[in-house]
C-alpha positions as CSV (number, residue, x, y, z in Angstrom):
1,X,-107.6,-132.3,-8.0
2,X,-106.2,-129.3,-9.9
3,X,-109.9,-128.6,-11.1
4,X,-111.0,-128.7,-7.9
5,X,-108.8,-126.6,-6.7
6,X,-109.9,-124.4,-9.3
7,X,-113.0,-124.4,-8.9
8,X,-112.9,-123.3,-4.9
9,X,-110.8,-120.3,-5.7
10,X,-113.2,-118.7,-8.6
11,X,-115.9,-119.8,-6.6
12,X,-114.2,-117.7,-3.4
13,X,-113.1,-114.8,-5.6
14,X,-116.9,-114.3,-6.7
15,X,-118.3,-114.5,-3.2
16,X,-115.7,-111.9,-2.2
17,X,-116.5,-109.6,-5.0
18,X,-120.2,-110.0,-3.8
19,X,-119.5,-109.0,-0.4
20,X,-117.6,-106.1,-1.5
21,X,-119.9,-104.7,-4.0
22,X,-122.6,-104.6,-1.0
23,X,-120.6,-101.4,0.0
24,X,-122.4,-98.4,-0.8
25,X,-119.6,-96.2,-3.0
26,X,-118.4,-99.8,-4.6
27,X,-120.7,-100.3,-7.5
28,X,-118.7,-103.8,-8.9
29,X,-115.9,-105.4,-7.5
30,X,-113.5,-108.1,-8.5
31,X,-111.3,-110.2,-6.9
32,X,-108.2,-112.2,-8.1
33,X,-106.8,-114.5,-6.0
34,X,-102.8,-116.0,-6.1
35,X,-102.8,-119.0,-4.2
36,X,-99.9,-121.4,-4.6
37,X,-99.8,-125.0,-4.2
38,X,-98.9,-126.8,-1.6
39,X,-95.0,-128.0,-1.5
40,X,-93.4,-130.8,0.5
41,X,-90.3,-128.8,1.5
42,X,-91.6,-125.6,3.9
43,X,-88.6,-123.6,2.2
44,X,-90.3,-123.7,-1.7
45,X,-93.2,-122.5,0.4
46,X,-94.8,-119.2,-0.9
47,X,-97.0,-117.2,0.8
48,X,-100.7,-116.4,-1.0
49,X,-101.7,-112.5,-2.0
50,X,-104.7,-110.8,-3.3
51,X,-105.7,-108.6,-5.6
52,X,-108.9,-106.5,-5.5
53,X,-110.2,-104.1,-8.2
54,X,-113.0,-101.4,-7.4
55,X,-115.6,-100.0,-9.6
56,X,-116.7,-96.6,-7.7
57,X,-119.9,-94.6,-8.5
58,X,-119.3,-90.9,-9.5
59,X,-118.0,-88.8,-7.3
60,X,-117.3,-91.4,-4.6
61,X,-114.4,-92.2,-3.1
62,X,-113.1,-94.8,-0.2
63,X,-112.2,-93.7,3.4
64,X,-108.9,-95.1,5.1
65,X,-111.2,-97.5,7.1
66,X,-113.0,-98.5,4.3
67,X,-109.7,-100.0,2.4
68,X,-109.3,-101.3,5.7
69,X,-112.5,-103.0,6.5
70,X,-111.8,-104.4,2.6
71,X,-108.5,-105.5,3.4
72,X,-109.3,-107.6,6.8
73,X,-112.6,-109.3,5.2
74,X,-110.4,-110.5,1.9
75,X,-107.2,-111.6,4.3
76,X,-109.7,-112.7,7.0
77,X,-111.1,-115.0,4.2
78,X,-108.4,-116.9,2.7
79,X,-106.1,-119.0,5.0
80,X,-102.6,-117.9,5.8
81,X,-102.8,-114.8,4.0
82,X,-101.8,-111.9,4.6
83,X,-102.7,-108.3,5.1
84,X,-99.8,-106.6,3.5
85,X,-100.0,-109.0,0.6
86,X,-103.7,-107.6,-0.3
87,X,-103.6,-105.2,-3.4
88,X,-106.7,-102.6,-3.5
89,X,-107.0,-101.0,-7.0
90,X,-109.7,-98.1,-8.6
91,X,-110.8,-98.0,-11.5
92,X,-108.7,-94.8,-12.3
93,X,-105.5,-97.1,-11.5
94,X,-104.8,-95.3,-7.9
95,X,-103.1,-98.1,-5.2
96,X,-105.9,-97.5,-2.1
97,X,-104.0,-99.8,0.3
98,X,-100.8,-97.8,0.3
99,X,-101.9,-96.3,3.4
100,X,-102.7,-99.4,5.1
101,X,-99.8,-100.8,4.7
102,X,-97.7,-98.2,5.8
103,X,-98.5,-98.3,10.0
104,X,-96.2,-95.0,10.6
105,X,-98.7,-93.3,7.8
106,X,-102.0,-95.0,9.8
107,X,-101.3,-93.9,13.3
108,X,-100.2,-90.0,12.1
109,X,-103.9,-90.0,10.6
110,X,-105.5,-91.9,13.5
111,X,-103.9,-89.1,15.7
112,X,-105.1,-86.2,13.1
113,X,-108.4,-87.6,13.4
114,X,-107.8,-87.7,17.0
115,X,-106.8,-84.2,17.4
116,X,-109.5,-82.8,15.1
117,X,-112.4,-84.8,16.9
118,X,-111.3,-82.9,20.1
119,X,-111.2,-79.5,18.9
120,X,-114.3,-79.9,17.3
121,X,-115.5,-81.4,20.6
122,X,-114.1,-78.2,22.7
123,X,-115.3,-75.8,19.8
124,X,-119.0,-77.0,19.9
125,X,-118.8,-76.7,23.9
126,X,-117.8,-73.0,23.6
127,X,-120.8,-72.0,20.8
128,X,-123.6,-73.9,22.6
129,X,-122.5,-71.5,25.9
130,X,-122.3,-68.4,24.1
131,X,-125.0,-68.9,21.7
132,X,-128.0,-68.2,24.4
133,X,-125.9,-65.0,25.3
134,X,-125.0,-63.2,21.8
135,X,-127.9,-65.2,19.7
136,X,-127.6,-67.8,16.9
137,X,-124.8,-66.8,14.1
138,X,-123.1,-64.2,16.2
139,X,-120.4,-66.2,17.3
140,X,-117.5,-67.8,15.4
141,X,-114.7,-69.9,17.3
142,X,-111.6,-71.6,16.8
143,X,-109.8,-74.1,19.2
144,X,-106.1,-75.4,18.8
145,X,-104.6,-78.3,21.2
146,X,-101.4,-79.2,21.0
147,X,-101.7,-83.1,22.2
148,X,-98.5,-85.3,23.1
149,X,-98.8,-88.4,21.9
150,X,-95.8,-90.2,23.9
151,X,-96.0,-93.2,25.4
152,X,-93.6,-93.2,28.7
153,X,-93.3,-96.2,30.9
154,X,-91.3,-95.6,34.3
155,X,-90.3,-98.6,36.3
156,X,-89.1,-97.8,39.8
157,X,-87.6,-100.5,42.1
158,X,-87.0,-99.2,45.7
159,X,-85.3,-101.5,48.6
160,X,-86.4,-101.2,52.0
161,X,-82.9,-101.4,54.6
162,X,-85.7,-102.0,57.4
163,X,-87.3,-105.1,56.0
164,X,-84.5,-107.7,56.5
165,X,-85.3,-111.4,56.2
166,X,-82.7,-114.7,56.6
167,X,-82.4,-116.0,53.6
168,X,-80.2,-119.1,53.9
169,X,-77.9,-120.0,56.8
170,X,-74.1,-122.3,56.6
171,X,-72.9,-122.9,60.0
172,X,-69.6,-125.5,60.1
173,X,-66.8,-126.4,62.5
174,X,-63.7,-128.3,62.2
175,X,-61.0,-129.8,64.8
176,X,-57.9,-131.0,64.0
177,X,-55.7,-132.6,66.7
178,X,-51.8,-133.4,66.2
179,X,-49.3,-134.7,68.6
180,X,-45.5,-134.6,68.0
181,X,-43.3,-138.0,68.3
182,X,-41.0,-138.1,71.3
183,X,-37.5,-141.0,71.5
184,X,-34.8,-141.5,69.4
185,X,-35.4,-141.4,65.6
186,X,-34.4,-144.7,64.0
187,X,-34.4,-146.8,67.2
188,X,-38.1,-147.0,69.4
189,X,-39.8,-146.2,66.0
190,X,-38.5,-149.3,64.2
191,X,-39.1,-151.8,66.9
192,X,-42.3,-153.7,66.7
193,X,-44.5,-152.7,70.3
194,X,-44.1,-154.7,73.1
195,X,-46.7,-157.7,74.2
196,X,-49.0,-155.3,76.2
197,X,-50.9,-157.2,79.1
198,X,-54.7,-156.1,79.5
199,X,-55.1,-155.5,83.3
200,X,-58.7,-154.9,84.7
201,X,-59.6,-151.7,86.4
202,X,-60.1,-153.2,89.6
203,X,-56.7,-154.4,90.0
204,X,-55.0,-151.4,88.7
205,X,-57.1,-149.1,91.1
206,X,-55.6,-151.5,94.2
207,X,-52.0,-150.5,93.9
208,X,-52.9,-147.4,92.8
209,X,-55.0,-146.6,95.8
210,X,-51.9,-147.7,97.7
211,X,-49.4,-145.5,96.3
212,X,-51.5,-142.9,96.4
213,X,-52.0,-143.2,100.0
214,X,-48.4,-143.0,100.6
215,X,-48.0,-139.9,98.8
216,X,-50.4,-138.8,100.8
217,X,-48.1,-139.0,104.1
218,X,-45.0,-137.3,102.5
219,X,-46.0,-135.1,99.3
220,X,-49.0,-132.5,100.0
221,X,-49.7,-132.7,96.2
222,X,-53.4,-133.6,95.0
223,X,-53.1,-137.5,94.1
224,X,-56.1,-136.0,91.5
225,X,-53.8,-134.0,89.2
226,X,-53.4,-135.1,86.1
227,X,-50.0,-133.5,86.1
228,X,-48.5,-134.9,89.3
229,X,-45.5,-137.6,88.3
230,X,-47.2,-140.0,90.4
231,X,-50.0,-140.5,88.1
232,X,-47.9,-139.6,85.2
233,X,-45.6,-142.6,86.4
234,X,-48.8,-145.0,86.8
235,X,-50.1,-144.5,83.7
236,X,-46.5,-145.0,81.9
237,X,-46.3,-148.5,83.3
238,X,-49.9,-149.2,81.6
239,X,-49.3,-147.8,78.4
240,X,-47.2,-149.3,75.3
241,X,-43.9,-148.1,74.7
242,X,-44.6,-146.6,71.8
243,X,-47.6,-144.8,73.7
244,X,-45.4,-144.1,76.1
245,X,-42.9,-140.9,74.1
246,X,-46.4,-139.7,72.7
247,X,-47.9,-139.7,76.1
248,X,-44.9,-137.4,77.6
249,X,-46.6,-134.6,75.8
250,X,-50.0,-133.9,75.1
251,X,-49.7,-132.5,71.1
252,X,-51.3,-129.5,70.1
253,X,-55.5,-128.9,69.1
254,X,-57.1,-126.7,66.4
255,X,-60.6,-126.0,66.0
256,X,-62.1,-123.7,63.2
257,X,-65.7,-123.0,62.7
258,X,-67.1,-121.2,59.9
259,X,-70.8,-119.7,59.9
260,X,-72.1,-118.1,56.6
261,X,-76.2,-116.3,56.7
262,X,-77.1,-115.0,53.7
263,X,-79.8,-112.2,54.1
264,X,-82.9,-111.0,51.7
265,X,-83.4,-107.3,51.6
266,X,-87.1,-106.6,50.8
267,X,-87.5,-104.5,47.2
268,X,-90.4,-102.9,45.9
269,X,-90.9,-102.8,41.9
270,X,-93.6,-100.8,40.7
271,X,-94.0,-99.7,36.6
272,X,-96.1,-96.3,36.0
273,X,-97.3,-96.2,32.2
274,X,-97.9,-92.5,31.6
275,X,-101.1,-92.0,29.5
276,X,-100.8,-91.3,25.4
277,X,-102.7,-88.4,23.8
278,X,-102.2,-86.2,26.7
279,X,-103.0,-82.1,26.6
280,X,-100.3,-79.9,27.1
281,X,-102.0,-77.1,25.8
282,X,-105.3,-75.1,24.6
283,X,-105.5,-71.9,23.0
284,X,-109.3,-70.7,22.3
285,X,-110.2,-67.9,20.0
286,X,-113.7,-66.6,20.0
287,X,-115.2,-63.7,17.4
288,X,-118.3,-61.9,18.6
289,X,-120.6,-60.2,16.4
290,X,-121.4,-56.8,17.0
291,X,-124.6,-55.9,16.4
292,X,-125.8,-53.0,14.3
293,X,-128.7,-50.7,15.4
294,X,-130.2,-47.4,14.2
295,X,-129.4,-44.5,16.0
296,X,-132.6,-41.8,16.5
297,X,-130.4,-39.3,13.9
298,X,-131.1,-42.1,11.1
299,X,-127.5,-43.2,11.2
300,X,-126.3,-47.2,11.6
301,X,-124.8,-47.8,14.6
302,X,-122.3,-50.5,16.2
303,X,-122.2,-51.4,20.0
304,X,-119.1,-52.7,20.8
305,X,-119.0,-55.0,24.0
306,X,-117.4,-53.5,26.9
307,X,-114.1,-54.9,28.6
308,X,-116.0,-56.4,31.2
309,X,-117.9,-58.5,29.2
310,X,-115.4,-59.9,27.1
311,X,-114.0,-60.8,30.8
312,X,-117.0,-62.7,31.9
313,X,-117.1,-64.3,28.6
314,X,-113.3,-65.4,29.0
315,X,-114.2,-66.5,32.1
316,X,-117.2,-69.2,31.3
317,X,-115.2,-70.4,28.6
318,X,-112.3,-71.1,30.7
319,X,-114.5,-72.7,33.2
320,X,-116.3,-74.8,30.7
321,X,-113.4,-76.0,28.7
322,X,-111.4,-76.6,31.9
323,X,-108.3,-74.6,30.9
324,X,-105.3,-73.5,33.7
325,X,-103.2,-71.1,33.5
326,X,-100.0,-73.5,34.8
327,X,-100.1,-75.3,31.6
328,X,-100.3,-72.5,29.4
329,X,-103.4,-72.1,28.1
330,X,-105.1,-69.1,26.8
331,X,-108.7,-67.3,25.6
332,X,-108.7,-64.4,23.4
333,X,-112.3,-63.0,23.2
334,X,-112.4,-60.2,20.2
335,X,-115.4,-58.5,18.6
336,X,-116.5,-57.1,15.1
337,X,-119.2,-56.5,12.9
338,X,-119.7,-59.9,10.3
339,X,-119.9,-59.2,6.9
340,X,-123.4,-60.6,5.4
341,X,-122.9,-59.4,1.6
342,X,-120.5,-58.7,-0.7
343,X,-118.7,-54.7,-0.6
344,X,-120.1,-52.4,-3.4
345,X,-116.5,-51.9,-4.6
346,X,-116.9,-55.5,-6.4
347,X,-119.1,-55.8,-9.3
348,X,-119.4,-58.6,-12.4
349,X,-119.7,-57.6,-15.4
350,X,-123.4,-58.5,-16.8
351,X,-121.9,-61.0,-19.1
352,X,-120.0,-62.7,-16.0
353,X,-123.3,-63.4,-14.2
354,X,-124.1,-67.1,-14.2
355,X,-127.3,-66.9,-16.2
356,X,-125.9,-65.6,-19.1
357,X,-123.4,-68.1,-19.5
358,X,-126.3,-70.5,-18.9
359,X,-128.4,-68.8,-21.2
360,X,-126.1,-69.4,-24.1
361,X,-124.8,-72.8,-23.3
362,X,-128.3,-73.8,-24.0
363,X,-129.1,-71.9,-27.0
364,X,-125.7,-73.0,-28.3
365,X,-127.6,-76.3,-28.2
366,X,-130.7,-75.8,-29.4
367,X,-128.6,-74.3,-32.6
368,X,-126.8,-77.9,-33.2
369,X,-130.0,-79.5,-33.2
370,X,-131.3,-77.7,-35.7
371,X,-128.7,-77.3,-38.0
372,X,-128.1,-81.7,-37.7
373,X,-132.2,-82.2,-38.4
374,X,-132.3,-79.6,-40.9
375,X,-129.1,-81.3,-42.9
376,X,-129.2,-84.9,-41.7
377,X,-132.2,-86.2,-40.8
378,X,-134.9,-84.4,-42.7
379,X,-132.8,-85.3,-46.4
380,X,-133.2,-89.2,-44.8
381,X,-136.6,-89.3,-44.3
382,X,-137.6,-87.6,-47.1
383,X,-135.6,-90.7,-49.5
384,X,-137.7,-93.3,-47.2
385,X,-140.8,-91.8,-47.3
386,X,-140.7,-90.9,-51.2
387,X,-141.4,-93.9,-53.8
388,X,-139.1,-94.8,-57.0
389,X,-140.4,-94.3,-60.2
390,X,-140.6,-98.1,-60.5
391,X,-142.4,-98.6,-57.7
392,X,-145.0,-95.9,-59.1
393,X,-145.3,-97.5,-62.5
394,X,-146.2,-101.1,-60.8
395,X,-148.8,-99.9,-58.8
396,X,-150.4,-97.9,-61.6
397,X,-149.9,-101.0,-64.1
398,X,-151.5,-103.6,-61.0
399,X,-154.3,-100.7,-60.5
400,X,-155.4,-100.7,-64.1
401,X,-155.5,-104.7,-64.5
402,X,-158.2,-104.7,-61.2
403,X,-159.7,-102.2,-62.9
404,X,-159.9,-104.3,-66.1
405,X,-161.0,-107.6,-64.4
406,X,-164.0,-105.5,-62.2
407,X,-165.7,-104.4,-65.5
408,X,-165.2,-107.9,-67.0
409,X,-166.9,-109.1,-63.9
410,X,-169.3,-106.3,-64.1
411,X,-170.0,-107.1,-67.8
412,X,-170.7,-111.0,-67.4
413,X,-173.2,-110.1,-64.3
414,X,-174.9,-107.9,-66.8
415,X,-175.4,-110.3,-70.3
416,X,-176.5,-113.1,-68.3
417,X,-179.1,-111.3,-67.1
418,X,-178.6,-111.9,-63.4
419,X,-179.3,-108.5,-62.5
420,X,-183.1,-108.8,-64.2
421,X,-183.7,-112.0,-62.1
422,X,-183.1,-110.3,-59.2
423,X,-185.0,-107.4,-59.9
């Protein structure tokens, strides 16, 4: 398994340093990967980092977004890791991922970047107005914006007195009703009640009726008052004798209600988030050329531009940049001759021109090469080219014995009389 493992890791490290070398300034890339193995108990766990070492070509160098685009693709790539635990090394030894790890360092560049896209933006705006007016090269400007880069959120939460809803509603009501004991304490109370006899209404209406219609005759009072002793004396010989003492007064009755409405007053919330990178102020400088002409006399000339000019000028470029005067902004339109060569009070010396020093650098050169094949190289060839004695002396000694055997040959051909035949 541990083989396995690492075989996937060198096998990721080398696509990685593939991909990488594919930028343009990157001419080889390698990757070294640190990734721990997996442990039972999450707190032995560690957390996997990267290391990446660059090979630039001459001369080149990485942007900010570059080391970033290199740092997401190698963090993006192996799982769980991290972008702050991704190393970016040169080969001259210079740590290029300092800056992307520090975010407060990022986002004051982002916002450099920021402000020097739009003052380039502004600047361009001015020179492509002016340009058709004062012709190509005669105008120089310079635009500085001071840009706030707060972010302000304002939350606001109004209530409205008008808007007045019910929210929830507790209505209760309680009676209470109490009587106070009449008699003798100690005597009625401790005597068990008396055998009450039920008697229907009809027969207790009879004598009632009866009575009643006697009172009639001598007492004026109404028989239907509830307060008259007649009835008072009726319904005494009806009731208990314990109901009788409580019956002789009629107590006492409280009643307590209680309502409770809770209300909802209507509230508005609204949150404002104030825009970032906002303009506070522009100040515009432009430099006019003034142009040079001959006067009839033979004498160079400058003509200045008049007051009003430089007005109108302020004007369109106040217009087209979209600058107020509330906020603080300004245009200052100035005019003088450009300088196109150097003044005559500054001269090189002949031996400071830069063909001289050329000049001799190369004859310096030509001087080393000669001297080095003139004292080195020609002394070598000359010993490889040149024979030994000995090698002289064989060759003579191997030419004279061919020369020997050809006359022996020569001879033989001759006695046998070959050459005759053939003639």
């Amino acid at each position: 398994r541990s083989i396995e493992t690492l075989k996937i890791k060198q096998a990721m490290e080398y696509e990685l340093a593939r991909s990488i070398s594919e930028i343009d300034t990157v001419n080889n890339a390698r990757v070294h990967l640190a990734i721990p193995e997996r442990s039972a108990f999450a707190r032995n766990t560690q957390e996997p980092s990267a290391s990446v070492f660059l090979e630039l070509g001459v001369g080149r160098s990485l942007s900010s977004q570059q080391v970033q685009a290199i740092v997401n693709l190698v963090a993006s790539s192996v799982p769980n890791l991290a972008k702050n635990k991704v190393s970016v090394v040169d080969q001259s030894g210079r740590l290029l991922s300092n800056s992307v790890e520090d975010p407060a360092t990022t986002a004051s560049e982002l916002q450099f970047q920021y402000r020097m896209r739009i003052e380039d933006l502004y600047r361009a705006r001015v020179e492509r107005l002016l340009t058709p007016i004062v012709g190509p090269g005669n105008v120089s400007s310079q635009v500085n914006i001071d840009i706030d880069f707060t972010t302000l959120e304002v939350t606001e939460d109004r209530v409205l007195p008008d808007d007045v809803a019910i929210l929830s509603q507790q209505i209760s009501r309680d009676e209470e009703v109490s009587s106070r004991a009449q008699g003798i304490p100690g005597s009625v109370a401790n005597e068990p009640p008396s055998q009450s006899k039920f008697t229907p209404a009809d027969e207790m209406q009879q004598p009632a009726d009866a009575q009643n219609a006697a009172t009639d005759e001598t007492n004026p009072t109404d028989p239907q008052n509830p307060q008259s002793p007649e009835n008072e004396s009726v319904v005494s010989n009806y009731l208990p004798s314990q109901s009788r003492a409580v019956a002789a007064n009629s107590g006492s009755k409280m009643v307590s209600s209680n309502e409770v409405q809770n209300y909802e007053v209507s509230r508005q919330i609204s949150t404002k988030k104030m825009p970032s990178a906002e303009i506070r102020k522009v100040t515009v400088a432009v430099l006019l050329r003034e142009q040079s002409v001959v006067a009839p006399s033979g004498e160079i000339q400058t003509l200045e531009i008049s007051d009003e000019e430089k007005e109108e000028i302020k004007s369109l470029v106040s217009s087209a940049l979209g600058l107020t005067p509330e906020r603080g902004d300004s245009v200052i339109i100035s005019s003088r001759p450009f300088m196109t060569k150097i003044s005559d009070g500054v001269e090189k010396s002949w031996h400071e021109e830069p063909w001289i020093r050329d000049l001799i650098s190369k004859s310096m050169m030509v001087i080393i090469i000669a001297v080095v094949s003139l004292a080195v190289i020609r002394p070598l060839l000359a010993r490889l080219l040149t024979p030994s004695q000995d090698a002289l002396k064989t060759a003579y000694m191997r030419l004279t014995t061919l020369q020997i055997h050809i006359l022996k040959m020569i001879d033989i051909f001759l006695n046998k009389g070959c050459f005759q035949r053939i003639l």
